[in-house]
LOROLUM-99989 format. One line per field, with one value per residue (C-alpha): residue in three letters; x, y negated, z negated. Coordinates in nm, 4 decimals. Layout:
res	c(ala,...)
east	c(X,...)
north	c(Y,...)
up	c(Z,...)
***
This chain:
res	c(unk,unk,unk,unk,unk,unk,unk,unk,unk,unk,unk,unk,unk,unk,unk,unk,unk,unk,unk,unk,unk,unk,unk,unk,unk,unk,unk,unk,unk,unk,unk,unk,unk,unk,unk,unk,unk,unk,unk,unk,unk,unk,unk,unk,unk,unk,unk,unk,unk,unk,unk,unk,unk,unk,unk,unk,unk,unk,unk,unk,unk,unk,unk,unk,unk,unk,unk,unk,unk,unk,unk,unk,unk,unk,unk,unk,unk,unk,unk,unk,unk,unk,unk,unk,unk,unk,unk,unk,unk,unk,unk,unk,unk,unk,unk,unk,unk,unk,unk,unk,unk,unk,unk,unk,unk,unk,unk,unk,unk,unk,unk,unk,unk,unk,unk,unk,unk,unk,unk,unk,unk,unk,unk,unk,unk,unk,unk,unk,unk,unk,unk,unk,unk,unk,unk,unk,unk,unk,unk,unk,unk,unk,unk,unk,unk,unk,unk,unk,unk,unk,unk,unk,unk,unk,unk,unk,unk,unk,unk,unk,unk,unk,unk,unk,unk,unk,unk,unk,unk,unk,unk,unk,unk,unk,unk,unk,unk,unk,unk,unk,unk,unk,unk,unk,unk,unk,unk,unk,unk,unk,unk,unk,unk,unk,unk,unk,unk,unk,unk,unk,unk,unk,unk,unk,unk,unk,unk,unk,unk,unk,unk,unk,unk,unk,unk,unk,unk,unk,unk,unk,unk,unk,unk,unk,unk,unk,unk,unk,unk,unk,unk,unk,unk,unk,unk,unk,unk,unk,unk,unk,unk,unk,unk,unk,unk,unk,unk,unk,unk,unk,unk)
east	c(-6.4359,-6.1037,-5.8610,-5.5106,-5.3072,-4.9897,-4.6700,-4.2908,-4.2419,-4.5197,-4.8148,-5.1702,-5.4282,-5.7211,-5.8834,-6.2407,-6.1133,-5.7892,-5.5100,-5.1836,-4.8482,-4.6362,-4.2819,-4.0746,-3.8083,-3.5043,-3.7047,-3.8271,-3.4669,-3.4280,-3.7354,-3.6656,-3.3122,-3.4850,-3.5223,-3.8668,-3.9592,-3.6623,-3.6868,-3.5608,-3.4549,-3.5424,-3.3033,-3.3652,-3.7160,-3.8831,-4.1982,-4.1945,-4.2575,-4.0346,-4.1639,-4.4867,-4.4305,-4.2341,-4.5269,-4.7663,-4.6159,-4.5559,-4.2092,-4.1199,-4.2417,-4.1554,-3.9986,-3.7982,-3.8357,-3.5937,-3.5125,-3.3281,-3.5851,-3.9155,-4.0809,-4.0532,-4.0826,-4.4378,-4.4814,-4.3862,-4.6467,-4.9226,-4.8238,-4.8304,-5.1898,-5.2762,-5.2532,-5.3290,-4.9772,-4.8734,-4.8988,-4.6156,-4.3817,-4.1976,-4.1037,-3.8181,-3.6088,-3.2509,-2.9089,-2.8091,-2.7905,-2.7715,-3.1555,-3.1109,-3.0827,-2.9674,-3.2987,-3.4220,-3.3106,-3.2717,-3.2256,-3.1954,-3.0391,-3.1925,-3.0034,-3.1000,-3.1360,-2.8682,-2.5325,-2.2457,-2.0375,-2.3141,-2.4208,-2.0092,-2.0333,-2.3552,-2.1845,-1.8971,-2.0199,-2.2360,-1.9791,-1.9697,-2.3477,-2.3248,-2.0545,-2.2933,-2.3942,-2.6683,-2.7216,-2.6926,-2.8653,-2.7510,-2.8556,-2.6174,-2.7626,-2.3671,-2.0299,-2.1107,-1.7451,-1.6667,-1.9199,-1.7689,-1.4473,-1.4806,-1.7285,-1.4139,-1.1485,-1.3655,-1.3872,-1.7684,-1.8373,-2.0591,-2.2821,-2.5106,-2.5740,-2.8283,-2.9048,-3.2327,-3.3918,-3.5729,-3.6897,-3.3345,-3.1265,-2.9142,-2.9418,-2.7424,-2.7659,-2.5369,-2.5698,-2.3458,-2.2283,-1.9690,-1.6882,-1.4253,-1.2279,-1.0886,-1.1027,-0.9777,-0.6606,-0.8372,-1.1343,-1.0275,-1.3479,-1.4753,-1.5917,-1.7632,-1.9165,-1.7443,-2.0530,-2.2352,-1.8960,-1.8898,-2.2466,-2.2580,-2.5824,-2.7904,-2.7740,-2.4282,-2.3478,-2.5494,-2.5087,-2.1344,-2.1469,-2.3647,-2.1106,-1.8188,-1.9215,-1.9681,-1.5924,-1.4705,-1.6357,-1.5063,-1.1572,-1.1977,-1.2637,-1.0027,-0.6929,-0.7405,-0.5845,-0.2165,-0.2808,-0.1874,-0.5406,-0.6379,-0.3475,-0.4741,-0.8180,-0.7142,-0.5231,-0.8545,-1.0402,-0.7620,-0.7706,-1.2152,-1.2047,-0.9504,-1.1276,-1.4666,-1.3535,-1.1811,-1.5087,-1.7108,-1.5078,-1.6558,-1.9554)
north	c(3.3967,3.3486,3.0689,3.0677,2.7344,2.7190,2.4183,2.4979,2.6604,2.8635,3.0303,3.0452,3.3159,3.3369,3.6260,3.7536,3.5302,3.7147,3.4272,3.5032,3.3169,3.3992,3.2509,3.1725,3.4512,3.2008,3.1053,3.4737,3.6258,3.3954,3.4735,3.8733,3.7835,3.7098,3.9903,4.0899,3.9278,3.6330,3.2591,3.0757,2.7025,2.5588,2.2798,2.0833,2.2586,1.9984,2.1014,2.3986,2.6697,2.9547,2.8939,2.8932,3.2019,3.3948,3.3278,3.3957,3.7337,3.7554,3.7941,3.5163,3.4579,3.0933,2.8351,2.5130,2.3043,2.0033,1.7257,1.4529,1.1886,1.1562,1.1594,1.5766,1.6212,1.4490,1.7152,1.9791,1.8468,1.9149,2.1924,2.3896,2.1645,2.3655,2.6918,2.5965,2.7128,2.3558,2.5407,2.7926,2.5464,2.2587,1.9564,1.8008,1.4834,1.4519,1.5703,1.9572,2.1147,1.8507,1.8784,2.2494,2.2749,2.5835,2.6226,2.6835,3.0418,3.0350,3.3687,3.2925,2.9830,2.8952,2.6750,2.6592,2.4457,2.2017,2.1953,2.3983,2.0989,1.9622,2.3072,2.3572,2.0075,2.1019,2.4095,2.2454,2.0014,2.2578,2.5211,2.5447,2.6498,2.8777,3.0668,3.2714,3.5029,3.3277,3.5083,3.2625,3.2386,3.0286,2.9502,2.6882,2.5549,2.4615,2.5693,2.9203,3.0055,2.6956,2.8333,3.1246,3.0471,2.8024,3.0984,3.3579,3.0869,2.9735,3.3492,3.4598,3.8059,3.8387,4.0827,4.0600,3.8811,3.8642,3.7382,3.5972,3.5002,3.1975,3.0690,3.1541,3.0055,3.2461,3.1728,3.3344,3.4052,3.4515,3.6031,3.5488,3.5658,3.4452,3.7744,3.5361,3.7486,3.5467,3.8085,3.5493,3.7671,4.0847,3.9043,3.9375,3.8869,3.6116,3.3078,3.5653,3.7608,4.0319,4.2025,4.1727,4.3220,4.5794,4.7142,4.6071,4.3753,4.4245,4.0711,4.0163,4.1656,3.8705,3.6039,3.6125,3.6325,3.3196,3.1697,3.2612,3.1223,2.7683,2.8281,2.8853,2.6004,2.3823,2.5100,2.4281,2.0640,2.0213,2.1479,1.8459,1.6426,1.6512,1.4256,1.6277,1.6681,1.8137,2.0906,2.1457,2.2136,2.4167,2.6439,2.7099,2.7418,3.0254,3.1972,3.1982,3.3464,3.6053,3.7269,3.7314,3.9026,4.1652,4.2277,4.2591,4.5458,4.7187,4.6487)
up	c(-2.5429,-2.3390,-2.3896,-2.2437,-2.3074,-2.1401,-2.1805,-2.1106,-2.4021,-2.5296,-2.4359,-2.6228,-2.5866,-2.7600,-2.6359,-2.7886,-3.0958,-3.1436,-3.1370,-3.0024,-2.9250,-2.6455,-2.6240,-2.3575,-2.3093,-2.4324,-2.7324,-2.8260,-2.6980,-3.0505,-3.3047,-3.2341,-3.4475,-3.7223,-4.0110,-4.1511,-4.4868,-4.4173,-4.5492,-4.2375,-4.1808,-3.7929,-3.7775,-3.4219,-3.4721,-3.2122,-3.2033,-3.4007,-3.1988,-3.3655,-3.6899,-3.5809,-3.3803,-3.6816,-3.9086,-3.7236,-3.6500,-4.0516,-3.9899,-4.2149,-4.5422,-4.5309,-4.3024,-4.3393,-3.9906,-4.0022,-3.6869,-3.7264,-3.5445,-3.6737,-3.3292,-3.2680,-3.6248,-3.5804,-3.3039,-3.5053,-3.7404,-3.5031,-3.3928,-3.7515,-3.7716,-3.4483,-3.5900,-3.9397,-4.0793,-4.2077,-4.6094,-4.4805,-4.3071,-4.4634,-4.2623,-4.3226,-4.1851,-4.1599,-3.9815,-3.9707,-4.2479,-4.5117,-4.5897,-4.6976,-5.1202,-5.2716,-5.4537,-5.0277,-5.0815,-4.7097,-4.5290,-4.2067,-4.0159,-3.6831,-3.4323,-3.0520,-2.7702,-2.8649,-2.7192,-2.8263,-2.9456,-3.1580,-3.3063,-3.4120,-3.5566,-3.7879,-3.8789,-3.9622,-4.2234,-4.3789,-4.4123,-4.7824,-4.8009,-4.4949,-4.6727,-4.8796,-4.6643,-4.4257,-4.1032,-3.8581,-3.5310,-3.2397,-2.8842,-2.7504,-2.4398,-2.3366,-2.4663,-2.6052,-2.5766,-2.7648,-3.0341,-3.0602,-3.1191,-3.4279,-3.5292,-3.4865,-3.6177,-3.9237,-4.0714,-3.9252,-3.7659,-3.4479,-3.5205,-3.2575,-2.8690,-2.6119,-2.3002,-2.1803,-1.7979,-1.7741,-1.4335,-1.2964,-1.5684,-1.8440,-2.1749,-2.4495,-2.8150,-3.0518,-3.4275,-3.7064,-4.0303,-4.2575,-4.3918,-4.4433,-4.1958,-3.8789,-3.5524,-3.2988,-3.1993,-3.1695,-2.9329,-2.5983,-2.4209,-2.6656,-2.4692,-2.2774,-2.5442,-2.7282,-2.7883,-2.4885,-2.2776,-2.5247,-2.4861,-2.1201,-2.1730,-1.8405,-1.7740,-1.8215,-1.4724,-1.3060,-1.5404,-1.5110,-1.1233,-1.1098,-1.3388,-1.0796,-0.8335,-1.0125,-1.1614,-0.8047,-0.7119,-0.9577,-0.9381,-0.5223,-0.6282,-0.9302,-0.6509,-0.4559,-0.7602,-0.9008,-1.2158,-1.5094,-1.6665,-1.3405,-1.3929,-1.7081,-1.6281,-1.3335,-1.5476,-1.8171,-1.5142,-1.3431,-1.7161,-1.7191,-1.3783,-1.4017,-1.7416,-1.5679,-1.2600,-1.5451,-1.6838,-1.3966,-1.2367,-1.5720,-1.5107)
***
């Protein structure tokens, strides 16, 4: 018997009764973060693809799948009923991190597809509980300098970043956790990603020349005004390409 079921996310085979999940490369670029044997909390889960991806793998022993609207946390519902995982994933309602409890033991902090602002906002009102030691995984769909920087200002270390391809859009992730040591001075590449500059990430070379050429753009269109917010932004946009163009002669 073969079955293949395919949506924008996911992939399911079922070949000769053998079922197997197949991310998307942003969404597994994500799941590979995650340590064997980790407890890990999904917050934005949606429809609960990671967590039903991570334990299907058995690379969690338990997952915590939060969404603050009850409509994708139905979908995530039926999605664990799918694969018949819903007695190793707990739903839960509510915003960011405030449905985690100590008692969780959580591991393992999964936040992606939301934008960068939002994702600094969760992190900020949960900072107390993410300062004991939670790896933290993050794939801001804008902003990921913006992300971070409150990362680097608020005393985390970026242990680890990645870049994934999907359907000619970049998508990076970045891993995390809390030292208590701020490394915002010593970060000179850190909107762009200390870590991926540093290791010279394949896809660095062409994700920051497709992001170029939208700065160049953008700093075409801000020169035709003289109002002072348009001087402003013309001078973060000089500053992003003049650090990009740095990088990519070492590329």
């Amino acid at each position: 018997m073969e079955i293949y079921y395919n949506d924008n996310f996911f992939s399911l085979d079922i070949v000769w009764g053998v079922v197997e999940m197949k991310l998307t490369p942003r969404l597994l670029a994500v799941a590979d973060k995650v340590p064997p044997g980790s407890r890990v909390a999904d917050i934005g889960t949606d429809h609960a693809y990671i967590p039903v991806y991570l334990l299907m793998n058995h690379i969690s022993s338990g997952v915590i799948a939060t969404d603050s609207r009850p409509g994708p946390l139905q979908a995530a519902a039926e999605t664990l009923e799918l694969f018949r995982l819903q007695q190793l994933a707990e739903l839960r309602l509510g915003e960011g991190l405030t449905v985690l409890r100590k008692e969780d033991d959580i591991d393992v902090i999964i936040i992606a597809g939301l934008g960068g602002d939002t994702i600094c906002s969760i992190l900020a009102d949960g900072l107390e509980f993410l300062q004991k030691g939670i790896l933290l995984i993050l794939q801001p769909m804008t902003c990921v300098g913006k992300v971070r920087t409150w990362l680097a200002e608020k005393g985390f270390a970026i242990t680890e970043e990645d870049i994934a391809l999907e359907e000619s859009n970049f998508y990076e992730v970045v891993v995390a956790r809390w030292t208590g040591e701020t490394a915002l001075a010593q970060e000179k590449y850190l909107s762009l990603g200390p870590v991926l500059v540093a290791r010279k990430h394949p896809l660095l070379k062409p994700m920051l020349e497709q992001r170029l050429e939208h700065k160049e753009a953008a700093l075409a269109g801000a020169e035709y005004s003289n109002s002072p917010a348009a001087q402003e932004r013309i001078a973060e946009l000089k500053a992003e390409i003049l650090a990009m163009r740095e990088v990519l002669q070492c590329l």
